[in-house]
FIDRENKOL-605976 format. One record per residue (C-alpha): residue number from 1; x, y, z. Coordinates in nm, 4 decimals, always signed. Each point is the difference from the previous one (the first is absolute). Example, Ala and Ser with C-alpha at 12.3 -4.5 7.8 and 13.67 -1.06 7.14 Angstrom:
# FIDRENKOL-605976
seq->1, px->+1.2300, py->-0.4500, pz->+0.7800
seq->2, px->+0.1370, py->+0.3440, pz->-0.0660
//
This chain:
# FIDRENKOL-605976
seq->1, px->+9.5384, py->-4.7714, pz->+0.0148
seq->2, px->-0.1478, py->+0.3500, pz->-0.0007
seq->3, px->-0.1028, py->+0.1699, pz->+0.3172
seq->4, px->-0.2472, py->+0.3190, pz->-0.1829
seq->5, px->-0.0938, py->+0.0849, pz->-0.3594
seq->6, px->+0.2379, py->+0.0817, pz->-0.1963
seq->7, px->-0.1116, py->+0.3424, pz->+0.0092
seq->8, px->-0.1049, py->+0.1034, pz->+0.3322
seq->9, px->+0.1927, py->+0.1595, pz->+0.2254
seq->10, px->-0.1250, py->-0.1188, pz->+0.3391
seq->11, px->+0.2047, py->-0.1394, pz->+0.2570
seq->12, px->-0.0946, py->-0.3471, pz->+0.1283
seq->13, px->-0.0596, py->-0.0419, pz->+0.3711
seq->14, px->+0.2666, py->-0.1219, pz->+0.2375
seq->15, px->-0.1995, py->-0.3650, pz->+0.0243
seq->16, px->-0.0104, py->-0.0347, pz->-0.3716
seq->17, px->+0.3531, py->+0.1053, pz->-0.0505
seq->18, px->+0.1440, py->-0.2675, pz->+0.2519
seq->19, px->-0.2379, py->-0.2483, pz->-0.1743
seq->20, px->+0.1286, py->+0.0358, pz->-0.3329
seq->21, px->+0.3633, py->+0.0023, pz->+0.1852
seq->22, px->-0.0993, py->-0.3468, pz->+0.1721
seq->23, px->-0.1091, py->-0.1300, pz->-0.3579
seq->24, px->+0.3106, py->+0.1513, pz->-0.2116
seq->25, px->+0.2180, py->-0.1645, pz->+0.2672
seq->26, px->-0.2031, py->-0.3507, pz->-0.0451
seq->27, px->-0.0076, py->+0.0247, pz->-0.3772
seq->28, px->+0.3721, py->+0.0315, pz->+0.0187
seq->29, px->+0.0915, py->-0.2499, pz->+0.1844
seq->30, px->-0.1638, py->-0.2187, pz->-0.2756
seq->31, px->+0.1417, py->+0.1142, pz->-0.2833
seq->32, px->+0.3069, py->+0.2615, pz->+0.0263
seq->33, px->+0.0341, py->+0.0096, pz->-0.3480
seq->34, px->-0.3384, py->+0.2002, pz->-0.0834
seq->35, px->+0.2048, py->+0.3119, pz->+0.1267
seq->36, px->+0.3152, py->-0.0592, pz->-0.1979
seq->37, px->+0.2150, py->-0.1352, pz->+0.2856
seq->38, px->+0.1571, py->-0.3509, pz->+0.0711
seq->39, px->+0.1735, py->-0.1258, pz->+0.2745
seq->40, px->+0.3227, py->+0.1930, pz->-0.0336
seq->41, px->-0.1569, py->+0.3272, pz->-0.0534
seq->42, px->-0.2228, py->-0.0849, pz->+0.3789
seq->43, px->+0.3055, py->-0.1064, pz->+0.1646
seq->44, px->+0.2593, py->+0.1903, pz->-0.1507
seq->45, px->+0.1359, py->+0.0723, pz->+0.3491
seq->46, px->+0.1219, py->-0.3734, pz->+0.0796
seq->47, px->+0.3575, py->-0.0707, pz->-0.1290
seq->48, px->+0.1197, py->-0.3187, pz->-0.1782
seq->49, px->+0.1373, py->-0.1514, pz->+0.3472
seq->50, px->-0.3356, py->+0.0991, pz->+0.1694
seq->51, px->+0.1176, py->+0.3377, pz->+0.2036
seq->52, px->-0.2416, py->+0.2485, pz->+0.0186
seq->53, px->+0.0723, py->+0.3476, pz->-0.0785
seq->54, px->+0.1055, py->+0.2666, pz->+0.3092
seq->55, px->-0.0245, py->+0.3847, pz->-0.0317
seq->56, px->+0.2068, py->+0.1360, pz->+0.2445
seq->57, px->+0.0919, py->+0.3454, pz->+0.1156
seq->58, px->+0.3013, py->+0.0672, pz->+0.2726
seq->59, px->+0.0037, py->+0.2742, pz->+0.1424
seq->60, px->-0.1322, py->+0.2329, pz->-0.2598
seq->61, px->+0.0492, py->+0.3832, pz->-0.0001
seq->62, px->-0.1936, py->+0.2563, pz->-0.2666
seq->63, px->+0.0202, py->+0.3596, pz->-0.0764
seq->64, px->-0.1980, py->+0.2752, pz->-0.1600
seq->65, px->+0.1654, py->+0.3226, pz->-0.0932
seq->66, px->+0.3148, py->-0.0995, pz->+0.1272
seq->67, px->-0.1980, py->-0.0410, pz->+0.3817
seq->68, px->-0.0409, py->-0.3253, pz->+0.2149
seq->69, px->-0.3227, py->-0.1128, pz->-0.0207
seq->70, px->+0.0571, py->-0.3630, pz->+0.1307
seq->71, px->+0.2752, py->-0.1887, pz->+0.1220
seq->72, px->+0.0466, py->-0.3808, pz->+0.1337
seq->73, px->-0.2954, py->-0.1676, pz->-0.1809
seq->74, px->+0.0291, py->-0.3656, pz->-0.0200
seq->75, px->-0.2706, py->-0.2786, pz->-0.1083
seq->76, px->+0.0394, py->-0.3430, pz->-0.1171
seq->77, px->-0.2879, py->-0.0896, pz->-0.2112
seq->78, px->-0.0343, py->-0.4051, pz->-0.1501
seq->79, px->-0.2112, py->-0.0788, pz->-0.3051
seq->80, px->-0.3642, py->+0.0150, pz->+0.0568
seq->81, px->+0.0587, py->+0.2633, pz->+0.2818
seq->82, px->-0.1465, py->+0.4046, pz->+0.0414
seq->83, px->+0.1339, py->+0.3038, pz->+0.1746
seq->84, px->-0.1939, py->+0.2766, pz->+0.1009
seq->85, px->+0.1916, py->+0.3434, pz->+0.0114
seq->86, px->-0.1830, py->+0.2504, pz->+0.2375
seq->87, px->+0.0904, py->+0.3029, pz->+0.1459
seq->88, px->-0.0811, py->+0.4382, pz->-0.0294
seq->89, px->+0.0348, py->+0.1823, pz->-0.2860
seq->90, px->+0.3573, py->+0.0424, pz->-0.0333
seq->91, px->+0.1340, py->-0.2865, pz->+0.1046
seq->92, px->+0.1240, py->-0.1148, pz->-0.3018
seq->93, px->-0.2490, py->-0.2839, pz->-0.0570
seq->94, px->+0.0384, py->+0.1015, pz->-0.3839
seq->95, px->+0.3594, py->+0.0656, pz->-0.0180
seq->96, px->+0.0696, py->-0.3572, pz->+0.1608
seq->97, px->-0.2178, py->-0.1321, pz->-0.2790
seq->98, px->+0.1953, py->+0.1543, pz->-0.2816
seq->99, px->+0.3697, py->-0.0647, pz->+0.1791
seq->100, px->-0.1435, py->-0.4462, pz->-0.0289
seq->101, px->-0.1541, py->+0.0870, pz->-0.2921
seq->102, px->+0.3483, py->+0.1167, pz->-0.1512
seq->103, px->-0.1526, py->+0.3611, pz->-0.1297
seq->104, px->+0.2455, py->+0.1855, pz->+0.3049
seq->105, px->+0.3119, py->-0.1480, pz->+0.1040
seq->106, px->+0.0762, py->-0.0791, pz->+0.3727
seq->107, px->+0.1798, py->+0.2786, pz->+0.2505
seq->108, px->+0.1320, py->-0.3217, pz->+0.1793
seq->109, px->-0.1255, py->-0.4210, pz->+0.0550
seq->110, px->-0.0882, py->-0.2707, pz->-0.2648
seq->111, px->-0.3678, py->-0.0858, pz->-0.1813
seq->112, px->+0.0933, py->-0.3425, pz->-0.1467
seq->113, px->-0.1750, py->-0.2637, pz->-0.1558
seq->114, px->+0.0875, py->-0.3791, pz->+0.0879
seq->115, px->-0.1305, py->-0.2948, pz->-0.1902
seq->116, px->-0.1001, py->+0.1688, pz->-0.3074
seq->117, px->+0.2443, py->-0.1716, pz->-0.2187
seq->118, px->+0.0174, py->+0.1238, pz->-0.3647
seq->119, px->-0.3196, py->+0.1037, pz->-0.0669
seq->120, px->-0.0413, py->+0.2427, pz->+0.2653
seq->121, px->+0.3626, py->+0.1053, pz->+0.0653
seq->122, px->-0.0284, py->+0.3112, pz->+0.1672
seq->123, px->-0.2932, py->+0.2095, pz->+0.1952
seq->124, px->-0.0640, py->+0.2280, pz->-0.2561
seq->125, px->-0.0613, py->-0.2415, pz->-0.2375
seq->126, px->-0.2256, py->-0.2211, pz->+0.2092
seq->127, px->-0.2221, py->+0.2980, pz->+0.0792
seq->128, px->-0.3437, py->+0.1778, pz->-0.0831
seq->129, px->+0.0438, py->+0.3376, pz->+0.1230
seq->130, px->-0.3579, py->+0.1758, pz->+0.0841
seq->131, px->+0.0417, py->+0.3362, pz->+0.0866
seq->132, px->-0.2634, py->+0.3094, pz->+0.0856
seq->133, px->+0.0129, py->+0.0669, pz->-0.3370
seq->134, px->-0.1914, py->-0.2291, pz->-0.2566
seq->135, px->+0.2991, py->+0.0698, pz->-0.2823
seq->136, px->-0.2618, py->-0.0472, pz->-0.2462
seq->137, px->-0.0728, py->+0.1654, pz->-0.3222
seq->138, px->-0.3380, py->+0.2343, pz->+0.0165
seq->139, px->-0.0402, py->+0.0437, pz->-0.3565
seq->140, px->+0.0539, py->-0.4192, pz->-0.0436
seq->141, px->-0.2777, py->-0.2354, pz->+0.0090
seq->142, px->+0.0266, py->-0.2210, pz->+0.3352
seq->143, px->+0.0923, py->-0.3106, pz->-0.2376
seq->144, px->+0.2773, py->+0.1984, pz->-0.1707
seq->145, px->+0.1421, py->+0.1505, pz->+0.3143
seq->146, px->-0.0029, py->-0.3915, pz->+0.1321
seq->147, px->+0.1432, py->-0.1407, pz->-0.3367
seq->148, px->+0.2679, py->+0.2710, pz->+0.0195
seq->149, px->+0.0981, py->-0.1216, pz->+0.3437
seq->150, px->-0.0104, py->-0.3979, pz->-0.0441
seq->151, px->+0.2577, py->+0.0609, pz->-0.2892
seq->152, px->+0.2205, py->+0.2106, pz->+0.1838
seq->153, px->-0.0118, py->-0.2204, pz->+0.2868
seq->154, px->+0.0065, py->-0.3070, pz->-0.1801
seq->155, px->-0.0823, py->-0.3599, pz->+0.2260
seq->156, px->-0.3968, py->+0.0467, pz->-0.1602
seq->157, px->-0.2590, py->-0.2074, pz->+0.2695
seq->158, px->-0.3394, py->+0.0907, pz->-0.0830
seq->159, px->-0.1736, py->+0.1804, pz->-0.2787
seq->160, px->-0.0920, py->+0.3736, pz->+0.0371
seq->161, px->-0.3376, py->-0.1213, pz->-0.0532
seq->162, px->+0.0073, py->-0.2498, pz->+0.2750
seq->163, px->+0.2292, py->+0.2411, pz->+0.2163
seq->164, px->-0.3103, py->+0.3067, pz->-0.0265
seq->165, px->-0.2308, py->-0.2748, pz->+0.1127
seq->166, px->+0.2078, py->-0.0618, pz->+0.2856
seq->167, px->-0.0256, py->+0.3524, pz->+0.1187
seq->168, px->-0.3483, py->+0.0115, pz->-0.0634
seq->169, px->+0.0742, py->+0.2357, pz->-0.3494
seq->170, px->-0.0971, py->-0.2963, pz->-0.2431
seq->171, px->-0.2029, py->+0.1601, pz->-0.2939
seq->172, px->+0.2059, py->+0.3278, pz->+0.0321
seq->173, px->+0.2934, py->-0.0529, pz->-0.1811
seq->174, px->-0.0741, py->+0.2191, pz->-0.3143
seq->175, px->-0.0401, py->+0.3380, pz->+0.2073
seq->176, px->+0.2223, py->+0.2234, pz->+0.0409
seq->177, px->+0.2256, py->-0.0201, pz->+0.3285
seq->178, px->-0.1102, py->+0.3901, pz->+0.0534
seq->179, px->-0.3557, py->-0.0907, pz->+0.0290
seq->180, px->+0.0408, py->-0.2175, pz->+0.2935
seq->181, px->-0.1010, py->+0.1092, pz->+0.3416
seq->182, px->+0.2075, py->-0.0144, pz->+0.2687
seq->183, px->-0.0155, py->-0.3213, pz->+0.1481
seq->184, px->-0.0467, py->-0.1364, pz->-0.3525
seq->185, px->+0.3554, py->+0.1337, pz->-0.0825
seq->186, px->+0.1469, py->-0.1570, pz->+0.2742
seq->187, px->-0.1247, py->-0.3023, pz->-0.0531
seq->188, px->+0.1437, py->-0.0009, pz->-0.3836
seq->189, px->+0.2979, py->+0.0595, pz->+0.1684
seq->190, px->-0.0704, py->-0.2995, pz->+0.2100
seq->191, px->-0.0156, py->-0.1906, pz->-0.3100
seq->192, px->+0.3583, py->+0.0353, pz->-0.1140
seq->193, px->+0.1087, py->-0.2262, pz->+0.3142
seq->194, px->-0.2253, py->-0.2367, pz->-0.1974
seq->195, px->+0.1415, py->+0.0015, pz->-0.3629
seq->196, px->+0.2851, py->-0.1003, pz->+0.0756
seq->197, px->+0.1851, py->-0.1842, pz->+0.2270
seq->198, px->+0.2802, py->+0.0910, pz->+0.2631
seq->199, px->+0.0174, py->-0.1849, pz->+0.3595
seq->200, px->+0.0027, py->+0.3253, pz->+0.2215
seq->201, px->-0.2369, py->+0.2850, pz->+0.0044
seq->202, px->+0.1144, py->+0.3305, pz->+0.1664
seq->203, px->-0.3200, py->+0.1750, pz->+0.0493
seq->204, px->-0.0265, py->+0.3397, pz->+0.1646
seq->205, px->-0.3330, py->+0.0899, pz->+0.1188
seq->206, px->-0.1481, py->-0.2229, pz->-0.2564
seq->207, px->-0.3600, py->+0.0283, pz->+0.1085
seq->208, px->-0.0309, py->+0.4045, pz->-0.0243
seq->209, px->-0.3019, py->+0.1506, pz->-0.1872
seq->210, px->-0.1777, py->-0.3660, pz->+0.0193
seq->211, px->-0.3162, py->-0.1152, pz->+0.1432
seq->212, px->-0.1234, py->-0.2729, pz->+0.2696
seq->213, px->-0.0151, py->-0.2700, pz->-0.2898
seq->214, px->+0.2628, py->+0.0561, pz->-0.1338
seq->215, px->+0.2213, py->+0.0051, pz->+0.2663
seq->216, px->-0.1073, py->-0.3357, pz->+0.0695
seq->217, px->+0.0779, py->-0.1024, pz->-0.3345
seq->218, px->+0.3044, py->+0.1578, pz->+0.0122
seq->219, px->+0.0618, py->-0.2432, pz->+0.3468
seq->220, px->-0.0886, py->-0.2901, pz->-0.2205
seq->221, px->+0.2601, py->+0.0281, pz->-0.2296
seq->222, px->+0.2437, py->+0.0822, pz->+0.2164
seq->223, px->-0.0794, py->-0.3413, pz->+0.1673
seq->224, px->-0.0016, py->-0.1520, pz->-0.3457
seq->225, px->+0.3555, py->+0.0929, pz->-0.0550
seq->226, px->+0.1328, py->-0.0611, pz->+0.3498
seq->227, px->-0.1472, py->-0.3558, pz->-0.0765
seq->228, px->+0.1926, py->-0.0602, pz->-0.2879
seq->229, px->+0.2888, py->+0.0675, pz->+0.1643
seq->230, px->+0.0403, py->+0.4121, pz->-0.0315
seq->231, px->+0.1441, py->+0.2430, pz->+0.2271
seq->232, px->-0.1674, py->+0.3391, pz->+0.0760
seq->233, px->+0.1081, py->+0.2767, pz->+0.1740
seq->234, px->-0.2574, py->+0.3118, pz->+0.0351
seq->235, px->+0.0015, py->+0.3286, pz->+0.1167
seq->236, px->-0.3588, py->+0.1055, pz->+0.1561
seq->237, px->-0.1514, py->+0.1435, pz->+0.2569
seq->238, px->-0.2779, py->-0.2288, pz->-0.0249
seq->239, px->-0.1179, py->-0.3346, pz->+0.0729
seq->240, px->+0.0578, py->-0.2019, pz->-0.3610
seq->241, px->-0.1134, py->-0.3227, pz->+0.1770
seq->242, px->+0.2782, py->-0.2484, pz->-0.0382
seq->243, px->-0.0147, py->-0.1972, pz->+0.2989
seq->244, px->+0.3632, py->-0.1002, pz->+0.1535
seq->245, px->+0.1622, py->+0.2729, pz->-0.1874
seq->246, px->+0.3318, py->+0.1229, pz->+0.1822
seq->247, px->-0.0052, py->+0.3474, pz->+0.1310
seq->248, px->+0.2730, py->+0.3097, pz->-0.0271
seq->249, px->-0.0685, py->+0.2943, pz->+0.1868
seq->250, px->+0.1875, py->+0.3064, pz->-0.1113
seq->251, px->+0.0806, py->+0.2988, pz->+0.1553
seq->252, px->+0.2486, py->+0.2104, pz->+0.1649
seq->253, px->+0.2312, py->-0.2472, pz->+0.0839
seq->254, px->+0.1818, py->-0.3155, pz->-0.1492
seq->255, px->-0.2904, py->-0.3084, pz->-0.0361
seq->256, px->+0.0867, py->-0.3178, pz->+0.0973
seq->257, px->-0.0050, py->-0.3138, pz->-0.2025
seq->258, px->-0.3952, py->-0.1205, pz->+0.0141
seq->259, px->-0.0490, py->-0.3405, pz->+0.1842
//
């Protein structure tokens, strides 16, 4: 499936991005294995006795420069289940990212995972971590910067070929990360959620620098992933159009847990 040449650059319409979404989702319901996956890789998030997995955060305290930036956060997030982390600059949307992604440690509370059994025994290691920056390579080709990732992350899912596609970069592999626009960057980085495979995405202000389209096909594979049993937590401060996502307000004071 290819949604433009191979070598143009234009960005396909909202309507013909959710199309191709509706038929990608169709096609792999029919045959998962065309994308490298099987049924343990699209329900890796179910235990042997059936328990789904829990991400859970108790009262959950961060810092930056040695200052308070949040204190009593709490959620309680089930397989198949999104959080959306809002709030003013500086309230520590990021920071509460990187304390559940693992990359800052907690000034007080939990982040635990439940149910993830020996495959995905901690947070850390059950988590794609997309920050404001792409941390990709400009001098790399898009493939190589994607092949370096998938083998440091291990858990491959689909090709980088079939990942691009996905993001609407199929054709554009062989060029040179640097040559990317904007929104073309980002959605490479977009990609790397793709290659390989880990339950939870931590996403933080994932849809910055991109367009109409492809924020919708951004939504679409969010959905894709909450329906195969993921968990996603993102930090925006706009709509990313996952319908019954949870809600956490941040701000000056401690946020309760979200209903």
């Amino acid at each position: 499936m290819r949604w433009f040449g191979a070598n143009s650059f234009a960005t396909p319409t909202a309507g013909v991005v959710v199309a191709h979404i509706k038929s990608f989702l169709e096609e792999f319901q029919r045959d998962k294995t065309q994308f490298c996956c099987d049924a343990k890789l699209l329900r890796r998030i179910a235990l042997d006795d059936g328990e789904s997995m829990r991400l859970i955060a108790e009262n959950l305290s961060g810092e930056r420069g040695g200052e308070a930036v949040f204190a009593g956060v709490g959620f309680d997030l089930a397989a198949g289940e999104s959080l959306t982390v809002t709030g003013p600059n500086g309230a520590g949307k990021s920071t509460l990212l990187r304390v559940i992604a693992g990359l800052l440690p907690t000034a007080a509370g939990n982040v635990r995972l439940d149910g993830g059994g020996e495959e995905w025994p901690t947070v850390a290691a059950s988590s794609h971590y997309l920050g404001h920056q792409n941390a990709m390579k400009t001098a790399l080709s898009v493939a190589e910067n994607l092949r370096f990732w998938q083998d440091f992350a291990g858990q491959p899912q689909l090709g980088v070929g079939e990942a691009l596609e996905m993001v609407g970069l199929g054709g554009l592999d062989h060029l040179p990360y640097g040559y990317l626009s904007t929104g073309q960057r980002r959605r490479a980085a977009i990609a790397k959620l793709l290659v390989s495979y880990r339950p939870i995405w931590l996403l933080d202000e994932p849809t910055a620098g991109l367009d109409k389209a492809s924020e919708a096909q951004f939504s679409a594979l969010m959905r894709v992933h909450l329906e195969d049993g993921g968990i996603v937590i993102a930090a925006t401060h706009l709509p990313l159009g996952l319908e019954g996502a949870k809600t956490l307000e941040m701000g000056g004071s401690p946020s309760p847990m979200p209903c």
